[in-house]
C-alpha positions as a Markdown table, in Angstrom:
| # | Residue | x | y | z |
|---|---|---|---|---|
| 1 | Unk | 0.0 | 0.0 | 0.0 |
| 2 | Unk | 2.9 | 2.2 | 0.7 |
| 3 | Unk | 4.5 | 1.8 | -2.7 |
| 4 | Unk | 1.0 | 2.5 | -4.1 |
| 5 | Unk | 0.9 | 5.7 | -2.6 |
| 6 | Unk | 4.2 | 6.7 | -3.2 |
| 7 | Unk | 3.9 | 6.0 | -6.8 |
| 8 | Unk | 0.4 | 7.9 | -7.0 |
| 9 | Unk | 2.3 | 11.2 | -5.3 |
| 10 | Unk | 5.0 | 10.8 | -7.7 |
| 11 | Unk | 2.5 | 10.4 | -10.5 |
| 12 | Unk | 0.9 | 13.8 | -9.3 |
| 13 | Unk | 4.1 | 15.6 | -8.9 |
| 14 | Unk | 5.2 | 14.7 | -12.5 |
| 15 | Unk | 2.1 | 15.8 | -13.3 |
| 16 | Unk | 1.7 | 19.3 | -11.9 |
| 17 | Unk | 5.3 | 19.6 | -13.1 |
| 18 | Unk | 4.4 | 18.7 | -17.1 |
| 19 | Unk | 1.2 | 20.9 | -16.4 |
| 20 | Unk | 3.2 | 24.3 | -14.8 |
| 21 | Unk | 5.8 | 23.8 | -17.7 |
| 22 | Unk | 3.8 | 26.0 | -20.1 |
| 23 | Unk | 3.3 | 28.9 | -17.5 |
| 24 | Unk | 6.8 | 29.2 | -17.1 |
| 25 | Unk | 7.6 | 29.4 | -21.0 |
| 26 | Unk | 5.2 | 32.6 | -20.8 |
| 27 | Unk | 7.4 | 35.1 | -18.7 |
| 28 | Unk | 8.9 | 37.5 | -20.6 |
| 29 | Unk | 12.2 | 37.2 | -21.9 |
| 30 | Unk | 15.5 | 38.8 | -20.4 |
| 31 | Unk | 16.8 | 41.5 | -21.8 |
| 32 | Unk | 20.6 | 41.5 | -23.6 |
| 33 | Unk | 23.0 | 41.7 | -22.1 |
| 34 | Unk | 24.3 | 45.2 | -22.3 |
| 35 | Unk | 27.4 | 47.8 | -21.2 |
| 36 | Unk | 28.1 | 51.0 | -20.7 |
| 37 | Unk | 30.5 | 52.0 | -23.7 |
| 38 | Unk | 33.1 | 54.2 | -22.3 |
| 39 | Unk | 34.1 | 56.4 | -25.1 |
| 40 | Unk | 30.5 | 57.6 | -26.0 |
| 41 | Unk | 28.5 | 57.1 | -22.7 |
| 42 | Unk | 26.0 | 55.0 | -24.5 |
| 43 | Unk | 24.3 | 51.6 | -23.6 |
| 44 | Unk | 25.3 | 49.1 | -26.4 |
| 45 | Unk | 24.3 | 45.3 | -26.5 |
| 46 | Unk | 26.9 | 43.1 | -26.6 |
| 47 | Unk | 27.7 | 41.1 | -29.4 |
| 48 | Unk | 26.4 | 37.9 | -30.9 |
| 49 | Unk | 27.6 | 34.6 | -32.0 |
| 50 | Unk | 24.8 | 35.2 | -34.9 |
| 51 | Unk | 25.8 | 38.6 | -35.7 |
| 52 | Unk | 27.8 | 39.1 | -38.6 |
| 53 | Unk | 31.4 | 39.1 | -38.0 |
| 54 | Unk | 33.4 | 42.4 | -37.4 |
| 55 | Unk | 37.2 | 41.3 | -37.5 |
| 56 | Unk | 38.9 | 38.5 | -39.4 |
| 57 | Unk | 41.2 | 37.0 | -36.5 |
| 58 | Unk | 41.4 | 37.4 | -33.1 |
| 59 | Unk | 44.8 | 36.7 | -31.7 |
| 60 | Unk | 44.2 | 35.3 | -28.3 |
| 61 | Unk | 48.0 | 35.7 | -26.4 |
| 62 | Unk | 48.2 | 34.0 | -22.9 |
| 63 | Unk | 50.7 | 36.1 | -21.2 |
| 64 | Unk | 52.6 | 35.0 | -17.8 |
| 65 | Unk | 55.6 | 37.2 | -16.7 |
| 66 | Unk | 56.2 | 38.0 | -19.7 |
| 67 | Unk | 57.4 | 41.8 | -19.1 |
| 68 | Unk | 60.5 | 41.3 | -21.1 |
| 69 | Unk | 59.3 | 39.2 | -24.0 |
| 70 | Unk | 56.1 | 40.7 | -24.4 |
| 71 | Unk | 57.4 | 43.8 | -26.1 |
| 72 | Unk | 59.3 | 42.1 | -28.6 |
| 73 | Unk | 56.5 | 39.6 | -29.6 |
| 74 | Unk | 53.6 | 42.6 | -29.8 |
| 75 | Unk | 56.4 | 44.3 | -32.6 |
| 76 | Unk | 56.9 | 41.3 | -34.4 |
| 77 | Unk | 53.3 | 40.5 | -34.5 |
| 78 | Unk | 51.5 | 43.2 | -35.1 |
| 79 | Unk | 54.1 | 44.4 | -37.9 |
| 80 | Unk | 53.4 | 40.9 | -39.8 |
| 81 | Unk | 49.8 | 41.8 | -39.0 |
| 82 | Unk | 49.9 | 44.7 | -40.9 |
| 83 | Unk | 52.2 | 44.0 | -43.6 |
| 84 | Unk | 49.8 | 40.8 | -43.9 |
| 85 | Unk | 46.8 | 43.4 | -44.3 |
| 86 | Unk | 48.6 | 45.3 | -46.9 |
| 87 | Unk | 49.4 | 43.0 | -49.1 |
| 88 | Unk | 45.3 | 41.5 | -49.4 |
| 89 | Unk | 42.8 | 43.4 | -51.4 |
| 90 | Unk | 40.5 | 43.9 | -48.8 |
| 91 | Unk | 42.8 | 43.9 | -46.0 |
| 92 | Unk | 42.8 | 42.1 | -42.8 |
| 93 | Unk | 41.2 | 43.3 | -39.9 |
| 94 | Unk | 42.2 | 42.0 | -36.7 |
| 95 | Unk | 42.8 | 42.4 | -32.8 |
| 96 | Unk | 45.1 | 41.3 | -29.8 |
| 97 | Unk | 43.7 | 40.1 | -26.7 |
| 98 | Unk | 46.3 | 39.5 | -23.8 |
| 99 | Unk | 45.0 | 37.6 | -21.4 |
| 100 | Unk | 47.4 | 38.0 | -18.0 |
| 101 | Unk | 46.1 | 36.8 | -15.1 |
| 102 | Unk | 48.7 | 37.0 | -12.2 |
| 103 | Unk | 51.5 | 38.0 | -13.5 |
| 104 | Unk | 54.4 | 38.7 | -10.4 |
| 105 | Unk | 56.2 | 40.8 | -13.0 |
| 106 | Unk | 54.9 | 44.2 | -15.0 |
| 107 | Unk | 53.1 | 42.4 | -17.6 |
């Protein structure tokens, strides 16, 4: 009899559950995310993965007291960056995200 009742409560449960699901889907959505651009003082919404791409490559350096090599690498890089660009008919647009996170040193 206990089993019985048990099953019937988690019978109801599931059922409420599969009933309420439709009333949750109704609340109104969240709105995007958004910042406050610094240059202009205006709200923008951050970007997509479904919006249209802005740059062509996004170079991603992990940086870890690096303070003296750092330097040399950005030159390197960002002049074959450019001289990359040049030489394409449309160019290449691009940026450099360095991603430090603990450095000891002045990176």
């Amino acid at each position: 009899m206990l089993i019985v009742g048990l099953a019937l409560a988690v019978a109801v449960i599931a059922g409420l559950g599969f009933l309420m699901h439709p009333l949750v889907a109704l609340r109104p959505p969240e709105p995007a995310p958004s910042y406050l651009d610094p240059k202009s003082g205006a709200t923008k919404r951050f970007p997509s993965l479904f919006d249209p791409a802005t740059l062509d490559i996004s170079l991603i350096v992990p940086a870890y007291n690096e303070e003296s090599r750092l330097p040399i690498m950005m030159d390197s890089t960002l002049d074959f960056m450019d001289s990359w660009s040049a030489s394409t008919d449309d160019g290449v647009t691009f940026e450099v995200i360095i991603v430090d996170d603990g450095s000891r040193d002045g990176t």
